[in-house]
C-alpha positions in Angstrom: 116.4 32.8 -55.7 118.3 30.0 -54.1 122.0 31.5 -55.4 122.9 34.9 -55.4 126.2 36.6 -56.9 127.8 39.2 -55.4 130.7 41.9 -56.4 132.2 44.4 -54.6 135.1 46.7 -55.5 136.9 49.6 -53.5 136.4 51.8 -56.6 132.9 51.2 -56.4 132.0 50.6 -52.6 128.5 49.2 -52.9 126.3 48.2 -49.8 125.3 44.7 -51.1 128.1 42.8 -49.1 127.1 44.1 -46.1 123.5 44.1 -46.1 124.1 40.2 -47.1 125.9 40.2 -44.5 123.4 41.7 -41.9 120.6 39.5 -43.2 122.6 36.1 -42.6 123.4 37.2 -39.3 119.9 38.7 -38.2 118.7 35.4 -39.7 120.9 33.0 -37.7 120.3 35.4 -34.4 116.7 34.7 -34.8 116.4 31.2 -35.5 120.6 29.6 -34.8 121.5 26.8 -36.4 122.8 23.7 -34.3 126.3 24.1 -36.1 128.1 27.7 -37.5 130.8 26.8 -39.6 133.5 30.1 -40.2 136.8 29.8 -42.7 138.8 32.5 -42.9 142.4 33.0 -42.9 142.3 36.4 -41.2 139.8 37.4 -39.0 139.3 40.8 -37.5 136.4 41.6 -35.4 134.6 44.0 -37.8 131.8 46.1 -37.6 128.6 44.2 -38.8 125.4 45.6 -37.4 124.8 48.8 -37.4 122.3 49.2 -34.6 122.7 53.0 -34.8 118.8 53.6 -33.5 118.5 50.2 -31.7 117.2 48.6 -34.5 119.1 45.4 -33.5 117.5 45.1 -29.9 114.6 42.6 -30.2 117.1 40.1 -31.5 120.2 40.9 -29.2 119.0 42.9 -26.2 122.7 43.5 -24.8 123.8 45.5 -27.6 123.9 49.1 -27.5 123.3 51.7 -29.7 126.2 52.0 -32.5 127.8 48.8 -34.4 127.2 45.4 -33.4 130.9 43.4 -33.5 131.4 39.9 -35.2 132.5 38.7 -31.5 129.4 39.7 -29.9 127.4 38.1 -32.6 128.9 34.7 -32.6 129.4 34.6 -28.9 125.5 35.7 -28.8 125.1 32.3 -31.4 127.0 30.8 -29.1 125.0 31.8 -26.0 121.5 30.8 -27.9 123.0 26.9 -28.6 124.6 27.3 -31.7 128.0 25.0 -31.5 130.0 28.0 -33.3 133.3 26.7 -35.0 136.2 29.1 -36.5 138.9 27.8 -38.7 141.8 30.4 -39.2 145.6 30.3 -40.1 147.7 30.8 -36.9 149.9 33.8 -36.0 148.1 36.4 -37.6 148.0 39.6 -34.7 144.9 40.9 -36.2 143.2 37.3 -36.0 144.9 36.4 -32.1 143.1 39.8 -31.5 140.0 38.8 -32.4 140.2 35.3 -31.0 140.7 36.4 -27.3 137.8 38.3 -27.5 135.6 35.3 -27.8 134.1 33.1 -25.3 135.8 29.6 -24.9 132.7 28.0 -25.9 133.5 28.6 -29.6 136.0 26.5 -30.8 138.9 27.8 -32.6 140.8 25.3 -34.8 144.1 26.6 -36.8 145.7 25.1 -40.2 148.6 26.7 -41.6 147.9 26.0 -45.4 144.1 27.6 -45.1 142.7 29.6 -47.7 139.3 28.6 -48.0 136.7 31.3 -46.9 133.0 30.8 -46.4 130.3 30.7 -43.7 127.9 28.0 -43.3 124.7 27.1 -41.3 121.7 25.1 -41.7 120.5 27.6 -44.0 123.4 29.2 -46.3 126.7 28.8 -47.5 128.4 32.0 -48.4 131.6 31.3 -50.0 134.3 33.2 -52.1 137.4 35.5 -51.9 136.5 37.4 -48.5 138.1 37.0 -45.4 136.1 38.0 -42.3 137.6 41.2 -41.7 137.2 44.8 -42.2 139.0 44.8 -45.0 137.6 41.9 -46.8 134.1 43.2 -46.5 134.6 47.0 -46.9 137.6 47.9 -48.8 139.0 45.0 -50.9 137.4 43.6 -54.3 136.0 40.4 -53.5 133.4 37.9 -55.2 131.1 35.9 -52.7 128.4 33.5 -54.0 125.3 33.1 -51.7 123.2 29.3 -51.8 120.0 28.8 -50.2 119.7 25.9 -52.0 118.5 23.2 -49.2 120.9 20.4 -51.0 123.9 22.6 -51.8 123.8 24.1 -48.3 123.3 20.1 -46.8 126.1 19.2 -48.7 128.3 22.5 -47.6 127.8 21.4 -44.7 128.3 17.7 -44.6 131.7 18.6 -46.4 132.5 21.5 -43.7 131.5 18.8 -41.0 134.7 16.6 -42.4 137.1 19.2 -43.3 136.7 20.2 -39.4 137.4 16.5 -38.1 140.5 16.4 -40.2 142.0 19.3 -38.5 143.8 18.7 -35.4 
């Protein structure tokens, strides 16, 4: 199933959204893509793993027991060669927040008109109405579509490639 439709409502909290979540991210941990691609206006560094009885060690031995941040994730990409890129609006204190805690080997661009959210790697595109915080993925309604598709996800790509090299 190479797309994948997902709803979530604060009425109706539903774990979907985050075990997408988990799975993309345990996927990139394990094999990382040459390029990460983030876009989110707001960015907060969220909860993502739960790693509550160390399931989470084999593929990032430095966590501890209890939830794995975004941070440590894409700094752990990061670490394992993945060139890790962020694209945020500026001045947000939530976002600056989240931004010091990463290592200066991600790149942080900023673009004051950005409302495009998605993630992207060699191997998905998630794209829709979330931002990347705690908030976007646990309390808000949001709609994110999920592609596998090796030519949609190439093409998300190529297109996330250019929309980064137009930002200065």
């Amino acid at each position: 199933m190479p797309n994948r439709h997902i709803k979530s409502s604060a009425r109706n909290s539903s774990p979907q959204l985050t075990d997408c979540l988990c799975s993309l991210l345990a996927l990139e941990l394990l094999s990382p893509s040459p390029e990460l691609y983030l876009f989110s206006p707001w960015l907060s560094d969220m909860p993502l793993l739960s790693n509550t009885f160390g399931q989470f060690r084999a593929i990032i031995p430095e966590a501890t027991e209890g939830q794995v941040r975004l941070a440590v994730i894409l700094a752990t990409l990061a670490e394992r060669g993945a060139q890790v890129r962020l694209l945020c609006r500026p001045d947000q204190p939530t976002t600056e927040d989240f931004l010091r805690k990463l290592p200066p080997t991600i790149v942080v661009k900023q673009a004051n008109t950005l409302h495009e959210k998605g993630l992207i790697s060699s191997h998905f595109y998630l794209r829709g109405s979330m931002n990347f915080t705690f908030s976007g993925v646990n309390l808000n309604d949001e709609h994110v579509e999920l592609t596998t598709d090796p030519e949609q996800v190439a093409l998300a790509l190529l297109e996330a490639q250019q929309r980064w090299e137009t930002i200065e």
